[in-house]
C-alpha positions as CSV (number, residue, x, y, z in Angstrom):
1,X,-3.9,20.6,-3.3
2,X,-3.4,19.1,0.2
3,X,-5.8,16.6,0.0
4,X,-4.8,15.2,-3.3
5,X,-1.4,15.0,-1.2
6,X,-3.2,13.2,1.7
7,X,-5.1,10.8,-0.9
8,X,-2.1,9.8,-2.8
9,X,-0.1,9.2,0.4
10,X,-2.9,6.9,1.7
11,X,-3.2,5.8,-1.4
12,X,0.5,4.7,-1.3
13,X,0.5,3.4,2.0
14,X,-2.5,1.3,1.3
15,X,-0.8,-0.5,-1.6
16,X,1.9,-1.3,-0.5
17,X,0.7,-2.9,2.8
18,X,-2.3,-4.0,1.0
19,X,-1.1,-5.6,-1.7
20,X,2.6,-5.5,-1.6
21,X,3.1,-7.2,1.9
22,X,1.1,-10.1,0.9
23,X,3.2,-10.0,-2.6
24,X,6.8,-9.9,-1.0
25,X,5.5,-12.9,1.1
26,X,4.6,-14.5,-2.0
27,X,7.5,-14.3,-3.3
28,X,9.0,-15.5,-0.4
29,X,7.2,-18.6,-0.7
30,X,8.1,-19.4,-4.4
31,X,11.6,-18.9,-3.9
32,X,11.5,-21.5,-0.8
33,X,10.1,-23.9,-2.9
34,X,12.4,-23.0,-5.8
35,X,15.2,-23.5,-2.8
36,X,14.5,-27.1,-1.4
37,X,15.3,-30.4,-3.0
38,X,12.7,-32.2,-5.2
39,X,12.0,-36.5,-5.3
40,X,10.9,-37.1,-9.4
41,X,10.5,-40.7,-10.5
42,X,13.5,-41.4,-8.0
43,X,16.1,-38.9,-8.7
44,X,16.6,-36.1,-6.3
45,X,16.6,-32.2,-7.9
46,X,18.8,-29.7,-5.8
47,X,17.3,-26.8,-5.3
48,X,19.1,-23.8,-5.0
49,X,20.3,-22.7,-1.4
50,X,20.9,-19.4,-2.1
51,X,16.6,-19.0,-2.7
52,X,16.4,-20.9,0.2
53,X,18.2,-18.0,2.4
54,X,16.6,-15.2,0.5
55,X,13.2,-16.9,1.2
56,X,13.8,-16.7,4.8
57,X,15.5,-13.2,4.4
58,X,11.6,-12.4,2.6
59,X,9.8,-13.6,5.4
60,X,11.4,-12.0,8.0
61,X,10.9,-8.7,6.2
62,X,7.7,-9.5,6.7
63,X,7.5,-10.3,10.6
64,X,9.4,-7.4,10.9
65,X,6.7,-5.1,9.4
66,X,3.8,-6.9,11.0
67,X,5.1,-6.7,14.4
68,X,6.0,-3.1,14.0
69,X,2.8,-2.2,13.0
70,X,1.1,-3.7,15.9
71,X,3.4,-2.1,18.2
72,X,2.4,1.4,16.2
73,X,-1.1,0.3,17.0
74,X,-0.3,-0.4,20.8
75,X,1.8,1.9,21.4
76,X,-0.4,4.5,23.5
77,X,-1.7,1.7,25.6
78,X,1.8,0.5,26.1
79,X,3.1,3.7,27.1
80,X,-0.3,3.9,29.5
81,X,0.3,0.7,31.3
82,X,4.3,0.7,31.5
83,X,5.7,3.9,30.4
84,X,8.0,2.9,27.9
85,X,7.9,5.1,24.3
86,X,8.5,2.4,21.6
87,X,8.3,5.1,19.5
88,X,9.5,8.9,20.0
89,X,6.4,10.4,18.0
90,X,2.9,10.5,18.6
91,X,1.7,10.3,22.1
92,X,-0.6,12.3,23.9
């Protein structure tokens, strides 16, 4: 029964950085362009400024997990070279 445990964490994991990261930035995306002003046939649209700041919100959810996850992938070499723990799990 562990390994259906350890397959369906994975198997968790792997979807939503997989799939959902590059979704959420999607998102994030649609709702910028949902949030800026639009030129048709000479009349300006507004767009909405409060998808404007949850666009930018979105994407920095987004940096956020990326650089975390390559300071999880770092962070032995990091603690080799400089000693600092980024984390306070997992080194050897």
């Amino acid at each position: 029964m562990d390994i259906v445990e350890a397959i369906g964490k994975v198997l968790i994991v792997g979807l939503l950085f997989g799939a959902g990261l590059p979704a959420l930035f999607a998102v994030g995306l649609r709702m910028h362009e949902q949030g800026s002003d639009v030129v048709l046939d000479g009349s300006i649209i507004k767009g909405s400024p409060a998808r404007r700041v949850l666009s930018f919100v979105i994407f920095g959810v987004v940096a956020l997990v990326i650089i975390t996850a390559l300071l999880w992938i770092t962070r032995q070499t990091l603690y080799f070279h400089t000693g600092i723990k980024l984390f306070p799990f997992g080194y050897k």
